[in-house]
C-alpha positions in Angstrom: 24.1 21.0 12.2 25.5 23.1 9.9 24.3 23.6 6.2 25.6 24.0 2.9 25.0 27.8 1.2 25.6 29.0 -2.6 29.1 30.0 -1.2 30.2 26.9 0.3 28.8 24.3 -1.7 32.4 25.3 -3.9 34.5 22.7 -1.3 34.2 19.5 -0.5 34.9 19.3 3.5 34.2 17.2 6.1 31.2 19.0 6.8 29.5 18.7 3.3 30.5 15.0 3.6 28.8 14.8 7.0 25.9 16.6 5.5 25.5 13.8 2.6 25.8 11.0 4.9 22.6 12.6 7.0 20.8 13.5 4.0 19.6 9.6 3.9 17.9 8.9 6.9 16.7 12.9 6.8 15.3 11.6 3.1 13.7 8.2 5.1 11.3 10.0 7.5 9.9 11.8 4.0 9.0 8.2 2.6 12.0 8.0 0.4 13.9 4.4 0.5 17.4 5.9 0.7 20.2 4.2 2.5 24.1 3.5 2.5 24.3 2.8 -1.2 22.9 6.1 -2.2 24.8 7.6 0.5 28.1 6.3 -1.3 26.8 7.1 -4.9 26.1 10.9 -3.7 29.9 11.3 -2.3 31.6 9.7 -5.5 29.2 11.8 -7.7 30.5 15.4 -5.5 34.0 14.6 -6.9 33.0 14.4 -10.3 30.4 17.2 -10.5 30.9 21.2 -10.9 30.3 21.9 -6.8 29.7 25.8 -7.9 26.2 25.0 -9.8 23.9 23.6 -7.1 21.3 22.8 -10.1 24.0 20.4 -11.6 24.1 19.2 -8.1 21.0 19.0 -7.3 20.1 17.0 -10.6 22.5 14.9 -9.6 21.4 13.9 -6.2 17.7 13.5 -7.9 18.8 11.2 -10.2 20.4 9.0 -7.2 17.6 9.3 -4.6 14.3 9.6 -6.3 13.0 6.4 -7.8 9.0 6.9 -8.3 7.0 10.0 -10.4 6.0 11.4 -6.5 9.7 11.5 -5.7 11.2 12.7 -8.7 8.6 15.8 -8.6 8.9 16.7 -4.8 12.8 16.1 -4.6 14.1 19.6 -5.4 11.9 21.4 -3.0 13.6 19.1 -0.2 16.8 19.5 -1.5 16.6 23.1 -0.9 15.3 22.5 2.4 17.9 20.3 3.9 20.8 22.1 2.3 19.3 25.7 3.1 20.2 27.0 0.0 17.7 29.4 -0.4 16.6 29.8 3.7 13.5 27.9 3.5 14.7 25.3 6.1 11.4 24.0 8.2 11.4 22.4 11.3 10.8 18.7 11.2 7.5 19.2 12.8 6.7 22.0 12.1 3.0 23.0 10.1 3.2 25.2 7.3 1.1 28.5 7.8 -0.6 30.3 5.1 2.0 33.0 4.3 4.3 29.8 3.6 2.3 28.3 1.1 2.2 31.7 -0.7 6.2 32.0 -0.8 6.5 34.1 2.2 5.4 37.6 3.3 6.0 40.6 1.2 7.5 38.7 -1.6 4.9 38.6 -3.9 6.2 35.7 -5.6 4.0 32.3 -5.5 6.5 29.5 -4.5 7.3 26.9 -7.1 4.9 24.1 -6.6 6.1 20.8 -7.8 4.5 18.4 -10.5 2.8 15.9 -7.9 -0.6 16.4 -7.2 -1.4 15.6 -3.6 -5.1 17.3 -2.8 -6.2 13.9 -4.0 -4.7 12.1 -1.0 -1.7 10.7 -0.3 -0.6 7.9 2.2 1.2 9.7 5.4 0.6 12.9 3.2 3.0 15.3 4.0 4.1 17.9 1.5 6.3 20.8 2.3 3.7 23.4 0.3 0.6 21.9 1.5 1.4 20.9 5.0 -0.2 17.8 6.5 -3.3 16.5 4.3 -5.5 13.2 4.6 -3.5 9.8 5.3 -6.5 7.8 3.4 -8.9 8.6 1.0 -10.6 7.2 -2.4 -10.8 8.4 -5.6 -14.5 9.1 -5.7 -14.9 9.0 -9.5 -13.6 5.4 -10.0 -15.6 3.8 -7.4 -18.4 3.1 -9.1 -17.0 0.7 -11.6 -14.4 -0.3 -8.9 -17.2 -1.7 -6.7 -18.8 -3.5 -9.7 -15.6 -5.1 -10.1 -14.4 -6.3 -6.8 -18.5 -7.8 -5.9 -17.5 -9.8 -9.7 -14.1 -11.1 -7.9 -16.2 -12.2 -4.3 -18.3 -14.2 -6.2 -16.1 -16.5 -7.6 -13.8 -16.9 -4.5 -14.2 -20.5 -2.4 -16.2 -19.5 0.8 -16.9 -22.1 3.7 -19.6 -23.9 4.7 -22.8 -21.7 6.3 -24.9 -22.8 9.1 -27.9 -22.5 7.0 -29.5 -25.0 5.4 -30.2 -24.0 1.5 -34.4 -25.4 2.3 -36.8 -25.4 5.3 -36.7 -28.8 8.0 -35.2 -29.6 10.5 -34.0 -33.3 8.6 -31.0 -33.6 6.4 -33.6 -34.9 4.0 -35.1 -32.7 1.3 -39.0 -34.0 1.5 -39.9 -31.6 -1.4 -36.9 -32.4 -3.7 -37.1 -36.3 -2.9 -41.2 -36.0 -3.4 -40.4 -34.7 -6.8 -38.4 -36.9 -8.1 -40.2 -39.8 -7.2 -43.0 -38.2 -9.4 -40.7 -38.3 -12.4 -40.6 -41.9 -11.9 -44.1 -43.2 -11.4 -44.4 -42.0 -7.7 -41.8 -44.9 -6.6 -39.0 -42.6 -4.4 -36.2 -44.5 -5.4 -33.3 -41.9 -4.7 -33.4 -39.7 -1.4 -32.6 -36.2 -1.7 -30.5 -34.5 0.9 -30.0 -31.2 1.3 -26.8 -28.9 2.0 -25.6 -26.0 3.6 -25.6 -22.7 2.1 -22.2 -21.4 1.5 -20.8 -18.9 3.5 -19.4 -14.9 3.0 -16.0 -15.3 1.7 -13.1 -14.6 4.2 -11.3 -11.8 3.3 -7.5 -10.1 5.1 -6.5 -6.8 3.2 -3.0 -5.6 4.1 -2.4 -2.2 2.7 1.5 -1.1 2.7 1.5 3.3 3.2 4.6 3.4 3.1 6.4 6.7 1.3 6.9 4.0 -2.1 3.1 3.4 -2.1 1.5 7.4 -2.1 1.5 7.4 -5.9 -1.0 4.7 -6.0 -2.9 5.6 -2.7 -6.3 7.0 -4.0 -7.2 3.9 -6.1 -5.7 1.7 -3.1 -8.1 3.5 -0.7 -10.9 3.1 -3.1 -10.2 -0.9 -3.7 -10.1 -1.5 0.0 -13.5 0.5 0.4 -15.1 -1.5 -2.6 -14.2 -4.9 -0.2 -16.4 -3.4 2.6 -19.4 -2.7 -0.1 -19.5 -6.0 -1.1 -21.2 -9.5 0.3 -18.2 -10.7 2.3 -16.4 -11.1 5.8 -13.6 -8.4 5.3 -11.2 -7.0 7.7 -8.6 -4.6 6.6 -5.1 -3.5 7.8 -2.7 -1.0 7.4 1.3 -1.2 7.9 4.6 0.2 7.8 7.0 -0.1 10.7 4.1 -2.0 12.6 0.4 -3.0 12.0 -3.0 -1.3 12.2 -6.7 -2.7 11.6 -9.0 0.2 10.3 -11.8 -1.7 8.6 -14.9 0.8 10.5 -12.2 3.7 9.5 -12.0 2.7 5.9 -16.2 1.8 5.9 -17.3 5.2 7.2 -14.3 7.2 6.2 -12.8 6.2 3.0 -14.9 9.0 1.4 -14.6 12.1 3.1 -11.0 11.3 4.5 -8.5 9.6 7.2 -6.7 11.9 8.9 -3.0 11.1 9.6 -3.8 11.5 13.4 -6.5 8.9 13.3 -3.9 6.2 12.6 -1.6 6.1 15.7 1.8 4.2 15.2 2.2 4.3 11.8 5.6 5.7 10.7 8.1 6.0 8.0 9.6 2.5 6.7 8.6 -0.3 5.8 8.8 -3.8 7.8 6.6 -6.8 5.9 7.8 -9.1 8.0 7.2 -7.6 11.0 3.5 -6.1 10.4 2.9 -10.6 9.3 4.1 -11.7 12.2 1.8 -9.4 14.1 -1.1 -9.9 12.0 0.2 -14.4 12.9 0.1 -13.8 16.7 -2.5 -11.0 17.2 -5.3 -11.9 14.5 -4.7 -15.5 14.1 -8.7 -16.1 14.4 -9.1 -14.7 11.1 -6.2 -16.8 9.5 -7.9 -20.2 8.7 -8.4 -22.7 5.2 -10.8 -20.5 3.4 -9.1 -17.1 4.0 -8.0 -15.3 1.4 -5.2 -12.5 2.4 -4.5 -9.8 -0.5 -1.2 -8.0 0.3 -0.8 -5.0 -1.3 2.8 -3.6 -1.3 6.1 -2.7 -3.5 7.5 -5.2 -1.4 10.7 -3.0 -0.3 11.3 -4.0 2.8 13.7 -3.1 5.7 13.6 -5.4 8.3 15.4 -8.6 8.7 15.0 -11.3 5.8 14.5 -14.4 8.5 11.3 -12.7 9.5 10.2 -12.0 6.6 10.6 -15.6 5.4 9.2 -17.2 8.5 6.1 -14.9 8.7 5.1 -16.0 4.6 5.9 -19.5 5.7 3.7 -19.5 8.2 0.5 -17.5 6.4 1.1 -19.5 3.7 0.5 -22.6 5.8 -2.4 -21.1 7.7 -4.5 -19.3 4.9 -6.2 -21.3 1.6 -5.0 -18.4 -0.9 -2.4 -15.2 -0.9 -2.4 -12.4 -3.6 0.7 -10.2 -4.0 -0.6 -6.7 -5.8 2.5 -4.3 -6.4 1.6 -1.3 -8.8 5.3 -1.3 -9.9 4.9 -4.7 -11.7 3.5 -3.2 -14.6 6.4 -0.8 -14.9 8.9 -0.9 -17.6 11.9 -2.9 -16.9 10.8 -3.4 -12.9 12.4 -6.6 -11.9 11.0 -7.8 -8.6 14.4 -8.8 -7.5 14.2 -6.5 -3.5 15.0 -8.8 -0.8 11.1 -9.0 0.2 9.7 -9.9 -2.6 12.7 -12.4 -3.9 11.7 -14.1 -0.4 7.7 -13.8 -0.8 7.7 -15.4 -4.2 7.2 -18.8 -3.5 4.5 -18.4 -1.0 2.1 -16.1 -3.2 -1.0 -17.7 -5.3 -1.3 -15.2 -7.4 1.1 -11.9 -8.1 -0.3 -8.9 -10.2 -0.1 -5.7 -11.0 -3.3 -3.4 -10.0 -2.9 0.2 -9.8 -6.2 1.7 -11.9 -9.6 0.8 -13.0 -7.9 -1.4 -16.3 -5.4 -3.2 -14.5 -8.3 -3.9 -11.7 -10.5 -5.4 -14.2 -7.6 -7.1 -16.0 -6.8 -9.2 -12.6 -10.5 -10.0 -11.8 -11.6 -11.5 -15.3 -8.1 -13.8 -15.2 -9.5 -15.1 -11.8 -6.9 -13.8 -9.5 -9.3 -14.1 -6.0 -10.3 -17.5 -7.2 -9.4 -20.6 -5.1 -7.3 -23.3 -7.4 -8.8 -26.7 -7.7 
């Protein structure tokens, strides 16, 4: 396909209106949420704009498709790629080398390195400077506290019944206990004492959304979901985005040092909620039942059909005792949660709260979020 240059960008043909209509799904596969409305946006904004500054153009098209802090900062560098303005196209697979990272051979000019940090870790990292990086990995420095936290949260959640029985014997009377409260009353054992089953590990499910929308928040995510496997508790987690992926042993030994995109097979751009539900209804039902608490964490953008979406909460909601919603863009300024998805979770979720950081974290636990209501 043909691309737009310094000395073409000046008219507006079919071409450059071909090249706009492209430039949303091209934006998708980069984690972006860009679709027709953009699309439509970006073409009425050409006819209004000076065509022979590509920074006023390229401002403009930031302002349209980038909607989080990771977007905003990256968006220029892909806007020079896609439009080959300045012949740094890459292929779509294609791994950046060493010489690339440095701005080329010969030039001697270190390439412009935008604002967002990514050598922390990023969900699906990809970065046109850095190349591929780790798909999961915690922020070691908050752990600490964010373990202390979550083992706070398990202990108050409703667990089932254990096999155990809280004292020795084989009878469902308590001997000892019944003995010494017949002492208290002159040695007459008017009341027996039974005893009961120790309570179980709580049930946890942990659904993690890595989609593109969710890398600004994915070192703290990583880190929450490896607190859940420190602590006394029956947790399996999963990952999704276009389909679903358990990786509780990948999280337990490798939250640390580092996932690997490769280790997770399957997982692409997009987002369908409905779909990675469904799968998690028919394929892990066993670990849906009363006491089971699932924590969804997600912006709750979705882009699959709305029926599925609502028939897979319908059914969870009837299958598990509790469901938390966390979405880090709740504590935004102004953020509405008005998407399709969420509008259509809403009245299926226990509890919804924002949890991004440590603060937020410890906010949720001390209100009682993971606690089963009377």
């Amino acid at each position: 396909m043909e691309h737009i240059t310094a000395g073409e960008i000046g008219r507006l043909t079919g071409s450059i209106v071909r090249q706009v209509a492209d430039f949303a799904p091209w934006l998708r596969k980069r984690g972006f949420r860009a679709g027709v409305p953009e699309t439509l946006t970006a073409l009425a904004a050409l006819t209004e704009l000076n065509l022979a500054s590509i920074d006023e153009v390229c401002s403009a098209f930031r302002s349209i498709y980038a909607r989080t802090p990771a977007e905003w900062g990256i968006f220029p560098t892909l806007f020079e790629q896609y439009f080959g303005i300045r012949e740094a196209r890459l292929e779509e697979k294609r791994r950046l080398q060493p010489e690339d990272l440095m701005g080329g051979t010969g030039s001697g000019e270190n390439a412009e390195r935008p604002p967002l940090e990514i050598t922390q870790g990023i969900l699906a990292g990809y970065h046109p400077n850095d190349g591929e990086r780790f798909a999961l990995r915690a922020d070691g420095q908050v752990l600490k506290d964010v373990v202390k936290l979550t083992q706070l949260a398990v202990r108050t959640m409703d667990a089932p019944r254990g096999r155990k029985w809280q004292s020795r014997g084989r009878e469902k009377i308590d001997l000892r206990q019944t003995i010494r409260s017949a002492l208290r009353q002159s040695g007459e054992p008017f009341e027996l004492k039974m005893r009961q089953r120790s309570p179980d590990k709580p049930r946890i499910v942990l659904v993690m959304d890595i989609s593109g929308s969710m890398k600004p928040y994915a070192p703290f995510i990583t880190s929450l979901a490896w607190s859940f496997t420190r602590v006394r508790a029956r947790t399996q987690i999963f990952l999704f985005s276009t389909r679903l992926l358990r990786v509780t042993s990948l999280i337990a030994r490798k939250g640390l040092s580092g996932i690997p995109y490769s280790d997770l097979p399957g997982l692409r751009g997009g987002t369908r909620i409905g779909d990675a539900l469904a799968q998690l209804l028919h394929r892990y039902s066993s670990l849906l039942q009363r006491h089971t608490c699932v924590i969804i964490i997600s912006d709750g953008f979705d882009a699959g059909h709305p029926e599925q979406m609502h028939t897979s909460m319908r059914d969870l909601a009837d299958r598990v005792g509790r469901i938390v919603w966390i979405n880090p863009l709740l504590g935004e300024p102004g953020y509405e949660p008005t998407s399709v998805g969420m509008s259509i979770a809403l009245p299926y979720i226990d509890a919804f709260v924002d949890v991004h950081d440590v603060t937020t974290w410890k906010k949720a636990v001390h209100s009682g979020v993971l606690r089963a209501a009377p």
